[in-house]
C-alpha positions in Angstrom: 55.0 75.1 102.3 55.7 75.0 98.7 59.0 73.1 97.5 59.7 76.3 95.7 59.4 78.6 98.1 61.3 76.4 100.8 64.1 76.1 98.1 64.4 80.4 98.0 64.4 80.3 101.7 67.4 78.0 102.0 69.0 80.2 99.3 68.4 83.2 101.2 69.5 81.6 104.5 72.9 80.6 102.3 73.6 83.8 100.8 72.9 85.8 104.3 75.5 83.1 106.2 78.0 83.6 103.7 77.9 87.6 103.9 77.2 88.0 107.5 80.4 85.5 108.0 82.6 86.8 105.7 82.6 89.7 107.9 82.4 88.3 110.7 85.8 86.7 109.9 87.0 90.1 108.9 86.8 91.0 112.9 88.0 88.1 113.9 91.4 89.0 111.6 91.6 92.1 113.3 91.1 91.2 116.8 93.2 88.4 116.6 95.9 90.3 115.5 96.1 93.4 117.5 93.3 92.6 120.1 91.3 95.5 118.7 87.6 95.8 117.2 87.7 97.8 113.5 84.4 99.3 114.0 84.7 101.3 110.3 84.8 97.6 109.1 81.2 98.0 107.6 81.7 101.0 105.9 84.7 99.6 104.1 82.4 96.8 103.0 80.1 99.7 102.2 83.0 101.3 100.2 83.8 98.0 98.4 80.3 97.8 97.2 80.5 101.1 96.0 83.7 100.4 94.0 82.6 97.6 93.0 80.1 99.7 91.4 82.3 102.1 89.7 84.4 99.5 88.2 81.3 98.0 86.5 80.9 101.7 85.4 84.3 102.3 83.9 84.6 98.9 82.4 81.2 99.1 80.4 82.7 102.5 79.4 85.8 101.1 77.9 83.6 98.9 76.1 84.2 95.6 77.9 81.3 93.6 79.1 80.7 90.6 80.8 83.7 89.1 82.5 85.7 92.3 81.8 82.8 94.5 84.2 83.0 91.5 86.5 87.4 91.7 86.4 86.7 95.6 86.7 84.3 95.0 89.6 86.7 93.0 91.9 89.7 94.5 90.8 89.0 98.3 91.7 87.0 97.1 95.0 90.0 95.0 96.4 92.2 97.8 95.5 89.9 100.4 96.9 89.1 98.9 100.2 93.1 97.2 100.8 94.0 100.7 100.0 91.7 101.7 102.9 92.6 98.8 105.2 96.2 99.7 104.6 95.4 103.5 105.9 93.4 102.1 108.8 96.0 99.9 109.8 99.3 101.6 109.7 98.0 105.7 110.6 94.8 104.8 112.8 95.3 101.8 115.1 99.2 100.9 114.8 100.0 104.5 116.6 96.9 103.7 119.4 98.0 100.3 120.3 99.2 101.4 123.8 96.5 103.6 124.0 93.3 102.6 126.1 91.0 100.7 123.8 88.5 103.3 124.1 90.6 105.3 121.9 90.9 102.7 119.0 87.2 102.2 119.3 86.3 106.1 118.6 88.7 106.7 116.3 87.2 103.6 113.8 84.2 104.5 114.8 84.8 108.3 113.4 86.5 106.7 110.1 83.2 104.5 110.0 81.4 107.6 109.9 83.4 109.7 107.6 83.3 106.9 105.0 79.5 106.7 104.9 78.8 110.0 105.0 81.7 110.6 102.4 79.5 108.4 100.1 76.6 109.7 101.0 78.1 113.7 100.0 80.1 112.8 97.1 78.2 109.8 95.0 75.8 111.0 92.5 72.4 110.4 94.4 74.4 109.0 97.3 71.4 109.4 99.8 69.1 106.9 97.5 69.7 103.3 96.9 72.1 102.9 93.4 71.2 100.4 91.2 73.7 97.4 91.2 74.0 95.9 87.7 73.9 92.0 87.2 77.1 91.5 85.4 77.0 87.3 86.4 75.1 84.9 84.3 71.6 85.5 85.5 69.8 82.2 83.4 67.2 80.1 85.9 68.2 76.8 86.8 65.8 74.1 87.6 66.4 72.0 90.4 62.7 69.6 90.0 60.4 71.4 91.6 62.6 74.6 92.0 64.8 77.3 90.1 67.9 79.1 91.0 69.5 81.8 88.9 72.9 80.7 87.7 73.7 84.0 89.5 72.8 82.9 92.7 74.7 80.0 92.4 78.2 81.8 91.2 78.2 84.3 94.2 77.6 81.5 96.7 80.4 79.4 95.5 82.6 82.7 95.2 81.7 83.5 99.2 82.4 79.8 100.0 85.9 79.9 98.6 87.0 82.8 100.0 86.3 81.5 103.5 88.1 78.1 102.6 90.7 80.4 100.8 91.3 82.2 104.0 90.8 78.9 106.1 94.3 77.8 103.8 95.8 81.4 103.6 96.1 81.4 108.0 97.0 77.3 108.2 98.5 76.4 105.4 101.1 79.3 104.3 104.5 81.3 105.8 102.2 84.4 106.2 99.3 82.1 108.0 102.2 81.2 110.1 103.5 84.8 110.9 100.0 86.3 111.8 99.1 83.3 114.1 102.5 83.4 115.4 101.5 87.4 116.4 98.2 86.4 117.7 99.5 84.0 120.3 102.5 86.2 121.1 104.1 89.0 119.3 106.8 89.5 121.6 108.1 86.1 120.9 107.4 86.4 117.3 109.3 90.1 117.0 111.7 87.9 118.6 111.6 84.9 115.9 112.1 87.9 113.0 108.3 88.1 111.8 107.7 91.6 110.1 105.3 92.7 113.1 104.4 95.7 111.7 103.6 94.4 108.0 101.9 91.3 109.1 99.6 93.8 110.9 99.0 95.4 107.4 98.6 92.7 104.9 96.2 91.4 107.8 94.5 94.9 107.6 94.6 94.3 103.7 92.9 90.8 104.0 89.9 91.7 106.2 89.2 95.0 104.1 89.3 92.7 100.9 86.8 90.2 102.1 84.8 93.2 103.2 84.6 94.4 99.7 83.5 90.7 98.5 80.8 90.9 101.4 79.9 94.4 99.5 80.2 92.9 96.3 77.9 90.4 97.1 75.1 91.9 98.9 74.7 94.4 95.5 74.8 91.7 93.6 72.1 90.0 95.4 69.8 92.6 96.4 70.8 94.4 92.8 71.7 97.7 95.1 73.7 99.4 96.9 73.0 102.5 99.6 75.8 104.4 101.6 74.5 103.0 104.9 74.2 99.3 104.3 77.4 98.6 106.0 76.3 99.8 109.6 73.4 96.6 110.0 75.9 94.4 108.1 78.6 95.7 110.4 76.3 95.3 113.7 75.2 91.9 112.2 79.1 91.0 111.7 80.3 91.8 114.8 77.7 90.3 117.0 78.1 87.0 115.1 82.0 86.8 115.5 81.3 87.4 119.1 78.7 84.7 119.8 81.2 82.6 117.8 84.0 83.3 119.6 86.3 86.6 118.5 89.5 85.8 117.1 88.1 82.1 115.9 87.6 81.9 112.1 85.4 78.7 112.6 83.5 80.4 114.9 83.0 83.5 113.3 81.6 81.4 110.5 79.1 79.5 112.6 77.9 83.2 114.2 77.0 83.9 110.8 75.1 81.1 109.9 73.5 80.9 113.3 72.2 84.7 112.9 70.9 83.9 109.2 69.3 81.1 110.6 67.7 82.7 113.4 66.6 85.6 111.0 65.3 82.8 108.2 63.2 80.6 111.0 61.6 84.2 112.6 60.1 84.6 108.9 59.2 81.3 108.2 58.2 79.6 111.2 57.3 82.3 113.9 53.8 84.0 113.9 55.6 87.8 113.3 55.6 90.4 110.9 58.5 89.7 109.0 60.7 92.9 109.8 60.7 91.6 113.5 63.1 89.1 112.3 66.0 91.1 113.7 64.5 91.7 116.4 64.1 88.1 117.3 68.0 87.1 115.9 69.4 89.9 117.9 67.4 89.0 121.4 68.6 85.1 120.7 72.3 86.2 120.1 72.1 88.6 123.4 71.2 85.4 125.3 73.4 82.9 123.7 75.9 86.2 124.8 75.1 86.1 128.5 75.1 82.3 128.8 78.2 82.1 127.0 80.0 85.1 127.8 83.4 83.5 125.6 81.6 82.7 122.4 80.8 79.4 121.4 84.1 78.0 120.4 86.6 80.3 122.1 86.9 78.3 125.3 87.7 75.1 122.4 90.1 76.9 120.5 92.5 78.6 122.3 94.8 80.1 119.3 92.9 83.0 118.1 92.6 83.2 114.1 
């Protein structure tokens, strides 16, 4: 294999980790929290992309490119999908908490479904694929043998350091403190004076905004957006922070980079049509599953989050 092409195949395998665990960690938030899975999660990645969108939109408008469309881009999506996460959190699964987890389950799942289809309805040619712009630096690098666009190499280092910036946020902070504080107990924390019911929000708040960075970033990439991308990313998400253990931010991170990796050595190294690759990372993960029912690191790391 070529130098170059290996090169773009541990590009894609980078920029595929980063998405697939920076919502993977989203789930992990949640569960951790309020033992619950968010299944409208991908959607409100879906949603972030999307608003992402518009806020390129409105700031080329106004007449300010470059870094203002990319300050547009991130400000209306974090806004957008906290919004959303707030709504989620506080009127959806706060109320269902002694409710069977059946119930929480459906009624995301419904909220999943009325997000997408919402886009699908009400954005202008919602049922096609809309055109991401590049508003990043988008100049090839060379690297010897190989290229990168400068592009490439911004939304990478932006992915990393908001999994390190959430790494510090939960381990290094008064509000790290509080939510692992209500992950290991919330009676005893309720007891101790933490906010139960806002750390439960601002957590809702924090997995919504990395979900629209993980939209953000896969229309940036793929230079698209569609109004059903979430529900694979979502799938993909979830079963990653399972196999690495729900509720352990290290491990939802290594679920993602071990499904990117599964997907990136189907493609290169197996002798199958490329869009088998799924195929092949999901059968891997389903056995990983039932061999290690707790996830890779849960039985290691008992505090959840």
């Amino acid at each position: 294999m070529e130098l170059s092409f290996a090169f773009q195949y541990l590009v894609n395998f980078l920029m595929l980790g980063l998405i697939y665990s920076i919502v993977a960690v989203g789930f992990s938030l949640y569960f951790g929290v309020v033992d619950v899975v968010q299944f409208a999660h991908g959607d409100v990645l879906t949603l972030g992309g999307y608003a992402g969108l518009a806020g390129i939109l409105l700031a080329t408008a106004a007449g300010a490119g470059g870094p203002g469309s990319v300050f547009g881009m991130i400000v209306l999506a974090v806004i957008v999908t906290g919004t959303a996460g707030v709504l989620i959190g506080r009127y959806l699964v706060l109320p269902l908490r002694q409710a069977p987890p059946i119930n929480v389950l459906l009624i995301t799942l419904m909220t999943g479904t009325a997000i997408r289809e919402a886009l699908r309805l009400f954005v202008p040619g919602g049922s096609n694929p809309n055109p991401f712009p590049m508003v990043l630096p988008d100049t090839l690098i060379e690297f010897g043998g190989a290229s990168m666009r400068a592009s490439s190499i911004i939304i990478l280092l932006a992915g990393a350091a908001a999994i390190f910036g959430t790494h510090f946020l939960l381990n290094h902070t008064r509000f790290g403190l509080a939510v692992r504080g209500v992950a290991q107990d919330e009676e005893t924390a309720r007891f101790m004076g933490i906010n139960f019911t806002r750390v439960v929000i601002l957590t809702f708040v924090l997995g919504s905004s990395l979900g629209a960075l993980a939209g953000i970033m896969s229309g940036l990439y793929y230079r698209q957006v569609i109004f059903n991308m979430g529900v694979m990313l979502g799938v993909i998400g979830f079963c990653s922070a399972v196999v690495g253990g729900l509720g352990s931010l290290l491990g939802a991170v290594m679920g993602g980079f071990l499904f990117a990796g599964l997907q990136t050595f189907a493609t290169v190294a197996l002798p199958i049509p490329s869009a088998y690759k799924d195929v092949f990372a999901f059968t891997m993960m389903i056995l990983i599953i039932a061999f290690r029912p707790t996830g890779l690191l849960r039985e290691r790391f008992q505090e959840r989050v």
